[in-house]
N, CA, C and O of each residue as an XYZ file, in Angstrom:
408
protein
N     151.049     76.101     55.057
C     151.635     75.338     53.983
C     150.597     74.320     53.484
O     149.909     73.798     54.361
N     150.350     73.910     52.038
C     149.570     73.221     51.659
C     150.338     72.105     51.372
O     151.518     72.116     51.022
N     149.327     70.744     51.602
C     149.797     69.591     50.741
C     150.244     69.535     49.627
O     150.295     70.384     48.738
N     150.653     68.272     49.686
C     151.424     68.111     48.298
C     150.081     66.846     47.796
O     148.998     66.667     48.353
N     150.591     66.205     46.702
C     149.922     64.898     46.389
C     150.088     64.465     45.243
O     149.794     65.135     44.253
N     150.683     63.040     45.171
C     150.673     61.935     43.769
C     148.927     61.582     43.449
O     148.108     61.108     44.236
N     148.747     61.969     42.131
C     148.023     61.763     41.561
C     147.967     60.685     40.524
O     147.602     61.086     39.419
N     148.258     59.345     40.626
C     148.633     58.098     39.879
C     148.040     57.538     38.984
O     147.280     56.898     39.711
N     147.705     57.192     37.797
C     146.996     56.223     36.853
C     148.301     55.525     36.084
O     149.306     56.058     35.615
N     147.830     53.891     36.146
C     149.056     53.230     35.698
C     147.653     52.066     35.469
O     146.520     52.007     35.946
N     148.530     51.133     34.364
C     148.226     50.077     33.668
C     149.222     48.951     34.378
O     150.004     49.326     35.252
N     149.178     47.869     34.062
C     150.263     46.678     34.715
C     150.245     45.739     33.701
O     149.191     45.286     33.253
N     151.230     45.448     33.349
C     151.531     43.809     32.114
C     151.920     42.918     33.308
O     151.795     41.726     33.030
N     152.304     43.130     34.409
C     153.084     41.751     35.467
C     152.711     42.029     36.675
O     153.374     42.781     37.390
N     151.618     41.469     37.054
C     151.682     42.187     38.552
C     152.252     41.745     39.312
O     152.410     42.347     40.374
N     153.030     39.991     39.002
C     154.355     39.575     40.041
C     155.426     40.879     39.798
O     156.044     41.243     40.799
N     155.610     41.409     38.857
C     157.030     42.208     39.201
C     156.384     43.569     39.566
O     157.154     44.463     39.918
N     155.202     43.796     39.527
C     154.701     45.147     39.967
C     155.024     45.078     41.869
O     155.520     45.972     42.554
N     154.574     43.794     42.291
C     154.722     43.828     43.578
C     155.889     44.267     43.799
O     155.840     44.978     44.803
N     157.033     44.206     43.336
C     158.646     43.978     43.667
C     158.137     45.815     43.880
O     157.918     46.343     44.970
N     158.080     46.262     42.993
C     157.486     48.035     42.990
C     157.052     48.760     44.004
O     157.544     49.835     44.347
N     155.830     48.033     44.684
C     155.297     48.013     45.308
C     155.802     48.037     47.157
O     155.635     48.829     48.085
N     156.504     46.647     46.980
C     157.469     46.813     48.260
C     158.818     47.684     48.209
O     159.474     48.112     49.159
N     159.051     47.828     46.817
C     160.692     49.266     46.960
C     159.756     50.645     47.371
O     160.232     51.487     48.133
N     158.789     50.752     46.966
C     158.253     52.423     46.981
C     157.861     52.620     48.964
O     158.068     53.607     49.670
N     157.403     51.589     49.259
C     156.954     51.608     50.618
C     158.104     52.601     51.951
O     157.910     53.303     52.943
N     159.213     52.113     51.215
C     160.197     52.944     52.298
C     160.049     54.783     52.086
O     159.835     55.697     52.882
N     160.267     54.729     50.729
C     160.822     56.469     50.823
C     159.065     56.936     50.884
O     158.926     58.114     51.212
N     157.906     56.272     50.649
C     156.375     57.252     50.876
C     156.770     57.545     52.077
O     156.770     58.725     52.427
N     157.337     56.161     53.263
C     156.615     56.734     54.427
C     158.220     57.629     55.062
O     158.144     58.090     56.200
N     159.294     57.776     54.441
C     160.169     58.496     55.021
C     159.725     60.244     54.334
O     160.409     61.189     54.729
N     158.802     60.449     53.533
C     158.404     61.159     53.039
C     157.198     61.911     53.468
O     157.026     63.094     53.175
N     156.292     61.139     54.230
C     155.370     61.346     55.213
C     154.047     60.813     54.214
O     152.902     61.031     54.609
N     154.251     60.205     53.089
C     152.754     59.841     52.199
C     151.871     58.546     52.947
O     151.964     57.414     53.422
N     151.070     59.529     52.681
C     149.692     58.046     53.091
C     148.684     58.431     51.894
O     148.265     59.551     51.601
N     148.371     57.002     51.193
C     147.544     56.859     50.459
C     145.875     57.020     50.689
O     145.166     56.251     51.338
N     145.491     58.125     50.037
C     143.999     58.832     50.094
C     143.003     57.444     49.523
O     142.175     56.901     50.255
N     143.271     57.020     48.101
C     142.741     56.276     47.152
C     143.996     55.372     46.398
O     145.002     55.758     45.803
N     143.470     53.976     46.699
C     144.570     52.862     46.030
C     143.898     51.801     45.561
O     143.568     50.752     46.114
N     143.771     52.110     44.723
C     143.308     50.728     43.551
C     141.700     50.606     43.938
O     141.332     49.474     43.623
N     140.743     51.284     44.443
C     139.306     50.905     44.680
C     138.636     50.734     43.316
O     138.988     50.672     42.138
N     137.552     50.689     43.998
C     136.332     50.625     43.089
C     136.071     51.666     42.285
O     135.542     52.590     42.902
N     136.286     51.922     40.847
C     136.182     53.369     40.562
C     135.132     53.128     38.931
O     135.109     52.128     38.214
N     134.393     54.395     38.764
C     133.884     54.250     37.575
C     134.655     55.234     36.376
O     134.982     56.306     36.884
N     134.934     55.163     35.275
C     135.129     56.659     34.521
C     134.303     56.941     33.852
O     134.096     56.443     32.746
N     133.709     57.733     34.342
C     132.671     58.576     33.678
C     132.919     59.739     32.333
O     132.000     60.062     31.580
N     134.241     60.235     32.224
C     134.849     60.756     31.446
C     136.281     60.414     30.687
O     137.189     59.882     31.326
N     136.396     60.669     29.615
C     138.064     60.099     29.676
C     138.592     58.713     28.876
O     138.008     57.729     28.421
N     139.704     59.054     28.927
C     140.122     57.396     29.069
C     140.953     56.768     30.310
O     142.018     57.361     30.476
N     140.790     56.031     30.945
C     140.954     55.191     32.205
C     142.114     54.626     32.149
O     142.709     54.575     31.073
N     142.584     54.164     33.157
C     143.737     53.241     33.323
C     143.265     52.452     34.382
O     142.521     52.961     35.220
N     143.723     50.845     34.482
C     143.261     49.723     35.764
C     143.192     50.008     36.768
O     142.216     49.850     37.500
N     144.536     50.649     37.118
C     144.476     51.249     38.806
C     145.097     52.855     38.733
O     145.730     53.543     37.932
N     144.505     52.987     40.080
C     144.354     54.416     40.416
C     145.037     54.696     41.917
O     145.000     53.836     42.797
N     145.516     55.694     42.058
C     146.025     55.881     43.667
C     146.159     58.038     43.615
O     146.576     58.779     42.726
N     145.666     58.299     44.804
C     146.398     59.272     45.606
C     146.808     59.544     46.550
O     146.160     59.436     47.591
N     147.931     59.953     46.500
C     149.023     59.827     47.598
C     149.050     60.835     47.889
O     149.365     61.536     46.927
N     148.779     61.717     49.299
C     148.986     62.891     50.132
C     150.515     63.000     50.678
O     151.414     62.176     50.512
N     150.562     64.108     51.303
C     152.192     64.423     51.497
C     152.077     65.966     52.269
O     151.443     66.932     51.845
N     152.756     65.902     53.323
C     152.558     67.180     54.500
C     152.911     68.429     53.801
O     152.480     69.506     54.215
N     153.741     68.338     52.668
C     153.689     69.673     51.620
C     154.160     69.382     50.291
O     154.702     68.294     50.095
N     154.047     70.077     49.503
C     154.311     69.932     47.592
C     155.818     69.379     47.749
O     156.237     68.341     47.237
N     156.615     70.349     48.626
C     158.133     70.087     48.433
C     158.564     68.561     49.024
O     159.557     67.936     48.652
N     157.878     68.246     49.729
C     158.118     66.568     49.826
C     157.034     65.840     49.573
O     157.015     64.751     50.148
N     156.113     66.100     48.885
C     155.996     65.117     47.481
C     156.654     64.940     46.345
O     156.587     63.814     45.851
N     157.232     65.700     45.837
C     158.844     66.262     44.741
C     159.821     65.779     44.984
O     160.626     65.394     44.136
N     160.031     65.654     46.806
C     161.112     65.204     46.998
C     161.154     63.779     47.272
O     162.085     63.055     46.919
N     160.174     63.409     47.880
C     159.954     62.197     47.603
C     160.058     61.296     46.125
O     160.586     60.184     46.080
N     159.720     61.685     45.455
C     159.803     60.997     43.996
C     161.340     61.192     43.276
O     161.884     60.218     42.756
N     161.920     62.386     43.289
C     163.415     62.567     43.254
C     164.018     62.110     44.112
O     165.220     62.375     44.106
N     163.492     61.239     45.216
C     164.503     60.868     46.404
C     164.976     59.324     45.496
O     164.206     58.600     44.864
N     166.495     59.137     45.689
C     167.253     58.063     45.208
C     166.693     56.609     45.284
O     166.851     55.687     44.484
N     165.965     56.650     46.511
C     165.589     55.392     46.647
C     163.941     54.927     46.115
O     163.285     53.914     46.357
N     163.706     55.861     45.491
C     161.680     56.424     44.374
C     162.631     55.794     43.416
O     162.381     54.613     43.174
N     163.578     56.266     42.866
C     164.244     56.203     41.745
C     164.748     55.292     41.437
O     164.835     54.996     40.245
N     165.248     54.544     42.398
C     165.657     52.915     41.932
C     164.700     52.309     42.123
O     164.773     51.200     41.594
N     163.356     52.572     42.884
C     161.889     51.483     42.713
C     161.202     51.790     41.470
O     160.560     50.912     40.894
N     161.295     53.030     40.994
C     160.791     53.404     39.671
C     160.843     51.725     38.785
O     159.954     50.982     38.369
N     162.417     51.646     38.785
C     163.215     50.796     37.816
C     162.585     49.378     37.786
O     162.470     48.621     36.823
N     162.213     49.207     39.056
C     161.225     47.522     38.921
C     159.922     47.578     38.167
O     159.460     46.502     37.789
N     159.225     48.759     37.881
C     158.021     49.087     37.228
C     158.237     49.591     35.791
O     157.607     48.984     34.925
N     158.793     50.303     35.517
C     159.363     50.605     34.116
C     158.709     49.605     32.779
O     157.746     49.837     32.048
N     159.473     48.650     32.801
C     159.294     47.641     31.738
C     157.648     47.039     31.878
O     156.701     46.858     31.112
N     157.848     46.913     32.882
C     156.226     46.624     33.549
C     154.634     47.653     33.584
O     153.649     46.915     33.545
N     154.435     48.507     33.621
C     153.595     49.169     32.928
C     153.587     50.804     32.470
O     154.574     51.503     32.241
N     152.705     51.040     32.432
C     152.284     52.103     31.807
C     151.784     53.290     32.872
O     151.050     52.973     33.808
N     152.167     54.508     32.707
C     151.837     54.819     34.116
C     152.009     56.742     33.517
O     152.744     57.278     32.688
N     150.906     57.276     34.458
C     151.072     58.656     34.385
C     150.802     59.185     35.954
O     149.867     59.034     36.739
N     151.921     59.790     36.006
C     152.231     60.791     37.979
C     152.313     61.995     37.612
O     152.882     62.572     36.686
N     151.280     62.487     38.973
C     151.558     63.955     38.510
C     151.340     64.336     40.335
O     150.649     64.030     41.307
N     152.516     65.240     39.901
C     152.836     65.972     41.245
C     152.230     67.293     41.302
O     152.481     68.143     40.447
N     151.177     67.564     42.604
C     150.491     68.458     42.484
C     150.107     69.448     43.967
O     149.422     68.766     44.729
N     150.333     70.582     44.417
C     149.880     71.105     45.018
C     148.288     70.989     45.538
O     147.291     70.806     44.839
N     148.372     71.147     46.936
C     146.841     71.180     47.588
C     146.604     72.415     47.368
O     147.355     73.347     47.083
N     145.206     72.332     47.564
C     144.022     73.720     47.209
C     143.572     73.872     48.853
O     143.355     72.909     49.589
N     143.492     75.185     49.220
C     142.727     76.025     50.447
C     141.889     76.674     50.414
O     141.207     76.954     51.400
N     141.723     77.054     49.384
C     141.107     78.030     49.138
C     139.536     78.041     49.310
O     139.076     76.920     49.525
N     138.603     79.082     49.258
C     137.176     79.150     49.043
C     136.747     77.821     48.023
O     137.316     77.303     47.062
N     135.524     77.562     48.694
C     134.705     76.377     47.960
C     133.531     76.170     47.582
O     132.618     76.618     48.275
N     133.262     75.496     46.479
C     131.381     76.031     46.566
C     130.171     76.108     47.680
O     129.856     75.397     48.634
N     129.773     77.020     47.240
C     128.660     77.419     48.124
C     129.112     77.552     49.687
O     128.477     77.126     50.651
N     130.518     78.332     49.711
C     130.840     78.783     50.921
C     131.660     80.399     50.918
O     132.005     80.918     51.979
């Protein structure tokens, strides 16, 4: 079975009410099994257009990363961030497969 993983770019207008976000999401990642790969570092964009912060979130398979974010309690932390920024998630299957130059 392959991972799952949140792939995050979001903007922030409040980062006092982003925190509130921040501490609702903490329960259902880890009842979900997510641990964060990349959260808010040092990043350049070399391509694109960017957003402030960045995160990826791993997950022991696709179906509970999905379920995690449809889980009731994603869904009412959603609601503290909403008004507050700007944000693109994308739920995505891990890769196994062959890799370069192997």
């Amino acid at each position: 079975m392959t991972k799952g993983y949140w792939i995050v770019r979001v903007d922030i207008a409040d980062p006092e009410q982003y925190k509130k976000y921040v501490a609702a999401n903490a329960q259902p990642l880890a009842k979900f099994g997510g641990r964060f790969l990349v959260r808010a570092g040092q990043f350049t964009a070399v391509e694109g257009t960017a957003r402030s912060r960045n995160a990826v979130i791993e997950f022991p398979s696709y179906q509970a990363a999905l379920d995690c974010w449809n889980a009731p309690e994603y869904q009412e932390a959603i609601k503290l961030r909403a008004a507050v920024s700007t944000i693109e998630l994308v739920v995505i299957e891990g890769y196994d497969g062959p890799q370069p130059g192997g």
